[in-house]
C-alpha positions in Angstrom: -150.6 199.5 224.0 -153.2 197.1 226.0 -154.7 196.4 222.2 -151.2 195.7 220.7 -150.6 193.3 223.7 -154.2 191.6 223.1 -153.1 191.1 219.7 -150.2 189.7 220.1 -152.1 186.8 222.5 -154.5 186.0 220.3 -151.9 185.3 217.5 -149.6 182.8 219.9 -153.1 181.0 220.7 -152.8 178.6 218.0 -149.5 177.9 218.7 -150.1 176.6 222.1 -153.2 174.7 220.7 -150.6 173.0 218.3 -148.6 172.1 221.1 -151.0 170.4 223.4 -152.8 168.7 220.3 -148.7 167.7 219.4 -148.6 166.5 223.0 -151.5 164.5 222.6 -150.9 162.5 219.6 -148.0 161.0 221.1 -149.7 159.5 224.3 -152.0 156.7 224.3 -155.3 156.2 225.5 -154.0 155.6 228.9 -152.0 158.7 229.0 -148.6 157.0 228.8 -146.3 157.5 226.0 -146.5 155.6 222.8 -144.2 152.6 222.7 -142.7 150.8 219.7 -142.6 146.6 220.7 -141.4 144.1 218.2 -142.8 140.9 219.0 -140.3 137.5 219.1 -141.1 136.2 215.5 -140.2 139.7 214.1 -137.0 139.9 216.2 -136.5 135.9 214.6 -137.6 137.6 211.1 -135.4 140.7 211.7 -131.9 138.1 212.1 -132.4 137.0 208.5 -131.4 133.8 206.8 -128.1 132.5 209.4 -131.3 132.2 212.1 -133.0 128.6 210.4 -129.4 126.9 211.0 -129.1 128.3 214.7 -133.0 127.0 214.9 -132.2 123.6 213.5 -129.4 123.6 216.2 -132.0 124.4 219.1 -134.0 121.6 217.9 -131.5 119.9 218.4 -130.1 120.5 221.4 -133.8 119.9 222.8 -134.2 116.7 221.6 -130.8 115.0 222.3 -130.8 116.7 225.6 -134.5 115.0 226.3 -133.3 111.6 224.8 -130.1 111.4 226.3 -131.7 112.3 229.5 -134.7 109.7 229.3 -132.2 106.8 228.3 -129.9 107.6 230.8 -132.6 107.9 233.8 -134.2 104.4 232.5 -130.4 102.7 232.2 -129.7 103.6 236.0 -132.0 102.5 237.9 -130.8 99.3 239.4 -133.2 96.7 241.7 -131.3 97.3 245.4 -131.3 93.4 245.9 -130.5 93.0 242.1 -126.8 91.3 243.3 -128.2 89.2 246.3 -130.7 87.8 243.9 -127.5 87.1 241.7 -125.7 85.5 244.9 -129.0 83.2 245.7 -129.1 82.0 242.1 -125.4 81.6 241.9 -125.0 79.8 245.3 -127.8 77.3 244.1 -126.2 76.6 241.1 -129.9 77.6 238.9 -127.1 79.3 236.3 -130.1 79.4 234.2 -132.5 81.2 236.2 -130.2 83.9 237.1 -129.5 84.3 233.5 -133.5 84.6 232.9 -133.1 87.1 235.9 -130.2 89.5 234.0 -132.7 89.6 230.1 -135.5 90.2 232.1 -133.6 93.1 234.3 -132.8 95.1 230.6 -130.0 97.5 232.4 -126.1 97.8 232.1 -125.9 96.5 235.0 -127.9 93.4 234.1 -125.7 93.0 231.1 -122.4 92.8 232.6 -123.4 90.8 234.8 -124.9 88.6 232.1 -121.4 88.4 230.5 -120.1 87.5 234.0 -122.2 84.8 234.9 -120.9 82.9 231.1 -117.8 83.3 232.0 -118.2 81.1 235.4 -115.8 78.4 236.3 -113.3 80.0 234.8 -110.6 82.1 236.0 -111.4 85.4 238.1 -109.3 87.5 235.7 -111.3 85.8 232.2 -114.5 86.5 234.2 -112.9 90.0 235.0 -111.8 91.2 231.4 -115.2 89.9 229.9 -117.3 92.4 232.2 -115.2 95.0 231.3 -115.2 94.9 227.9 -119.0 95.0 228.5 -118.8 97.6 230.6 -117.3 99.8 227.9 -119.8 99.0 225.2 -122.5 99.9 228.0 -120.5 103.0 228.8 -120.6 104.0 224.8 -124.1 103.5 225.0 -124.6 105.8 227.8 -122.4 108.6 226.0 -123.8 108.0 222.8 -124.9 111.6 220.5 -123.6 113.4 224.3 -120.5 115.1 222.6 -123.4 116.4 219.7 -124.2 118.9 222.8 -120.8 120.2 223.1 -120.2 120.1 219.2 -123.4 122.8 219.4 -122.2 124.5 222.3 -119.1 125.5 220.4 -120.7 126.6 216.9 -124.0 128.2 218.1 -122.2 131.4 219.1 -119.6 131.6 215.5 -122.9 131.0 213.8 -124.5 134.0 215.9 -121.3 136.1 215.0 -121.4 135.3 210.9 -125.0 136.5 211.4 -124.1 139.9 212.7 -120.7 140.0 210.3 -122.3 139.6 207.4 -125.0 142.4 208.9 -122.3 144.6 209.1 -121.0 144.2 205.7 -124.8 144.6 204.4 -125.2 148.0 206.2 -122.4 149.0 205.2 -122.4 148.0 201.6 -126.0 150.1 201.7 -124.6 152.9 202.8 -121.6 152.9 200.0 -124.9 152.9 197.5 -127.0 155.8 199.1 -124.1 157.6 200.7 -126.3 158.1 203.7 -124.2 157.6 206.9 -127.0 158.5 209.2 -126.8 157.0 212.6 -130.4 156.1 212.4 -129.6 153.8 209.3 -126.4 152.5 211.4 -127.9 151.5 214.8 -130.6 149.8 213.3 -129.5 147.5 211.0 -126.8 147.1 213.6 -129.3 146.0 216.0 -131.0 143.7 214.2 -128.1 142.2 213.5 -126.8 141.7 216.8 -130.0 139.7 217.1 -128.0 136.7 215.6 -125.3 137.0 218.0 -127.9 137.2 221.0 -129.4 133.7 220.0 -126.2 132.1 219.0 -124.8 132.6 222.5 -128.6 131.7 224.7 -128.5 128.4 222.2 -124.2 128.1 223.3 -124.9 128.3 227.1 -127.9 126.2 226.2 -126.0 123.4 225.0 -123.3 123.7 227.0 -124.8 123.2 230.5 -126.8 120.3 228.7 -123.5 119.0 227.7 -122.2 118.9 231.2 -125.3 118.0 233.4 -125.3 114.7 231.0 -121.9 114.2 231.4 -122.5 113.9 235.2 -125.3 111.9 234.7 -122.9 109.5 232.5 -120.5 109.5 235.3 -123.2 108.5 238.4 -124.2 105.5 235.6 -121.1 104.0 235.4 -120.0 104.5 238.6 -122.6 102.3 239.6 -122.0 99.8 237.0 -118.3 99.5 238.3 -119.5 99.5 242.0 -122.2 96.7 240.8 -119.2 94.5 238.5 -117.0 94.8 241.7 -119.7 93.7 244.3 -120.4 90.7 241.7 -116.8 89.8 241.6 -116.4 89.7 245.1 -119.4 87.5 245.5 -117.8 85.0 242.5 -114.7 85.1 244.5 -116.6 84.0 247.8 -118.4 81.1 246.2 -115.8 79.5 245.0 -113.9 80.4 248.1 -116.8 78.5 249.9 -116.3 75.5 247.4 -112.7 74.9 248.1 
């Protein structure tokens, strides 16, 4: 009996040997499991050919958000004694120096008030409807290629979903060829698909909060253009108030 049970030992041995080595060859040299990681350009690789137009839309939303920004920053800032250097000039009578003043200045403001100043000696509401048709060329300036951030923001994400539609289809049409429904074959080409969708919807949000932050950067600009036109008008209105 002892030498049957020996016997039958020595033969489950190797199995328990197979086991550890089977043990082995999955962990690493740290002793942690072996991980599959896909790095970012195979995850860009693995969304196929619908990711170069959802690239060339995060190009662009990069560089009009950076442009708009930049000309936007530079067209706000206004000197604080920009209208009672206007007021100085204007109460002199050096038309021509405070002209100098507004080409030299290079903002919106500047330029209204440029429009303003050639419009002197005659009536308020001429010298009124010439700074606000200036304003709104200043204004389209300032908005200028802004709505190209919302056009993205809306067709990012459809983009993203043709991507993973057409995925579908594809693994789909596959599977009508090697009439192999494994779930394996399924969830994978299903996930890389999805991939699309993902970076359709990051460029979307993207866009979109770049669309809106401008927007309100738009709005502080001519806000202060309107507050600057008024202060001006005010000050024309004074002068000639003074004169009478």
């Amino acid at each position: 009996m002892l030498n049957y049970i020996l016997l039958q030992a020595a033969n489950a041995a190797p199995v328990v040997k197979t086991a550890a080595d089977t043990a082995k060859a999955v962990t690493d040299a740290s002793g942690a499991p072996a991980e599959t990681q896909m790095s970012l350009l195979e995850l860009v690789k693995s969304g196929g050919p619908i990711m170069i137009p959802l690239g060339i839309l995060s190009l662009m939303t990069v560089y009009f958000l950076i442009e708009r920004y930049l000309f936007i920053k530079r067209s706000s800032k206004v000197s604080p004694n920009f209208v009672e250097s206007m007021r100085d000039f204007i109460h002199n009578g050096n038309l021509d120096a405070a002209r100098a003043f507004c080409k030299n200045t290079d903002t919106p403001q500047a330029r209204i008030i440029l429009k303003g100043i050639t419009k002197l000696h005659k009536p308020i509401a001429d010298i009124e409807t010439s700074m606000e048709n200036a304003g709104k060329i200043e204004a389209y300036r300032l908005e200028k290629n802004v709505n190209i951030l919302g056009i993205i923001a809306g067709i990012a994400p459809m983009f993203g979903f043709i991507g993973t539609i057409l995925g579908v289809i594809k693994i789909f049409y596959n599977i009508s060829l090697d009439n192999n429904i494994s779930i394996g074959r399924i969830s994978g080409g299903l996930y890389e698909k999805m991939i699309t969708s993902a970076t359709g919807l990051a460029i979307g949000i993207f866009a979109f909060i770049a669309y809106h932050w401008l927007n309100v950067m738009v709005n502080k600009a001519i806000k202060n253009m309107e507050i600057t036109s008024i202060d001006f008008l005010e000050m024309v209105q004074e002068e000639e108030g003074n004169k009478k």
